[in-house]
MIGUTOR-966060 format. One record per residue (C-alpha): residue number from 1; residue in one letter; x negated, y negated, z. Coordinates in Angstrom, 1 decimal, m for minus. Last residue first. Example, Ala and Ser with C-alpha at 12.3 -4.5 7.8 and 13.67 -1.06 7.14 Angstrom:
% residues 2
2, S, m13.7, 1.1, 7.1 $
1, A, m12.3, 4.5, 7.8 $
//
This chain:
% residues 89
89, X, 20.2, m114.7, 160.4 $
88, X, 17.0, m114.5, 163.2 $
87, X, 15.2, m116.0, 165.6 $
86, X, 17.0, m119.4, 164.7 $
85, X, 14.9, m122.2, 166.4 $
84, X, 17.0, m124.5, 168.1 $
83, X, 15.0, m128.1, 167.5 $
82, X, 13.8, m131.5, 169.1 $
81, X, 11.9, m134.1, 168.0 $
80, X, 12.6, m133.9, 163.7 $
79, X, 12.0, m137.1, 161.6 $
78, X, 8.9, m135.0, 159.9 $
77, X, 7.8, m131.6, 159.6 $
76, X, 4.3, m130.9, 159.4 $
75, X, 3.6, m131.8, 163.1 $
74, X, 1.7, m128.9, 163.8 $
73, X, 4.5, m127.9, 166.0 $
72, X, 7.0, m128.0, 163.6 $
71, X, 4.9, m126.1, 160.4 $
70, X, 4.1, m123.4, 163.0 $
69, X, 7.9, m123.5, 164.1 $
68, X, 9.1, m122.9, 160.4 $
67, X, 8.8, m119.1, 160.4 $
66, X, 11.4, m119.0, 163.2 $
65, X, 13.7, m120.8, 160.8 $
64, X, 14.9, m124.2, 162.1 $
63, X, 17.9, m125.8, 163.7 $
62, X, 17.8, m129.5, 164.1 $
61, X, 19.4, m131.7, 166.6 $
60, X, 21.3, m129.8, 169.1 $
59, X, 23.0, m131.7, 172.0 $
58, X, 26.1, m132.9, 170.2 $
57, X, 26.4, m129.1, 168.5 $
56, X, 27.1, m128.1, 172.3 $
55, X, 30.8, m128.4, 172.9 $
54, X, 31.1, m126.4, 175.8 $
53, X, 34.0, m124.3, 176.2 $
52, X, 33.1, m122.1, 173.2 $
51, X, 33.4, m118.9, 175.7 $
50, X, 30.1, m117.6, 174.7 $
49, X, 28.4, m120.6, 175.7 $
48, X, 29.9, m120.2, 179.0 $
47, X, 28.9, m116.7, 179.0 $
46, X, 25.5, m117.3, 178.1 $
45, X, 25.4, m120.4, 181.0 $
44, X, 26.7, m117.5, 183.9 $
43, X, 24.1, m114.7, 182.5 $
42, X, 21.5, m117.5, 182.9 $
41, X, 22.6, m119.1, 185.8 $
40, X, 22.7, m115.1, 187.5 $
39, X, 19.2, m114.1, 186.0 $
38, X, 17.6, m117.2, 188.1 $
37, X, 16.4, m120.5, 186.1 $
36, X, 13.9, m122.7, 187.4 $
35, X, 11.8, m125.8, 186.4 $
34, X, 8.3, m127.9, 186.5 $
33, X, 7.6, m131.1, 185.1 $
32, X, 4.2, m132.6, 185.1 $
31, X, 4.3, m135.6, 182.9 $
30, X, 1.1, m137.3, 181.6 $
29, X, 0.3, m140.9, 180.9 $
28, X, m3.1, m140.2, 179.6 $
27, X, m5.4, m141.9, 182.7 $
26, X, m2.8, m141.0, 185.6 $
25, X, m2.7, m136.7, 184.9 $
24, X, m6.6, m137.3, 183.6 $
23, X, m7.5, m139.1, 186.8 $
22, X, m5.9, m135.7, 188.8 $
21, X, m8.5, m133.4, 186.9 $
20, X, m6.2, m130.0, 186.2 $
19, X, m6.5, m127.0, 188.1 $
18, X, m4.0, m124.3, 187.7 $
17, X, m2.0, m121.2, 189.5 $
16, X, m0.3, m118.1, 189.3 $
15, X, 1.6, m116.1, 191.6 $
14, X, 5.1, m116.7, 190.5 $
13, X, 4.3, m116.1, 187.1 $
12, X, 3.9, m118.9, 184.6 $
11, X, 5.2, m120.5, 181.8 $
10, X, 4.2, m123.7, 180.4 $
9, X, 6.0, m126.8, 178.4 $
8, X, 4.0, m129.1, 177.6 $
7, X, 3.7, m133.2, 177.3 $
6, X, 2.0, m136.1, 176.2 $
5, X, 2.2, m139.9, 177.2 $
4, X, m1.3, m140.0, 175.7 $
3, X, m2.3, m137.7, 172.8 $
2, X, m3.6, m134.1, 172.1 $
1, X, m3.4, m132.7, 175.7 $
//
């Protein structure tokens, strides 16, 4: 982790595993946060999406270029904390 009170985002197969030093979880400020999604929430939340019933331009705050993320996740770009990055036009 680059700074305290930090985060990430990682992917894993079922059968993997890490370690990590437990002081360094307490010491930084760190959050461990795991989730799930099965095939059937994901087909069901595309259709939904699909459908326009959900309003989500509330919940999205910037959309960027997929050959802007480098510039975003080196910190290049400014005022911006969370994005949909378009894969293509």
């Amino acid at each position: 982790m680059k700074c305290d009170g930090g985060g990430a985002i990682c992917r894993h197969a079922p059968d993997a595993s890490f370690a990590m030093n437990a002081y360094d979880i307490h010491r930084k400020q760190l959050t461990i946060q795991g989730s799930f999604i099965d095939l059937l929430s994901f087909s069901d939340a595309m259709a939904l999406l699909a459908s326009g019933k959900a309003d989500v331009e509330p919940l999205i705050g910037h959309v960027l270029g997929l050959e802007q993320v480098q510039d975003f996740l080196d910190g290049k770009i400014s005022g911006v904390s969370k994005v949909v990055v378009r894969i293509q036009d």
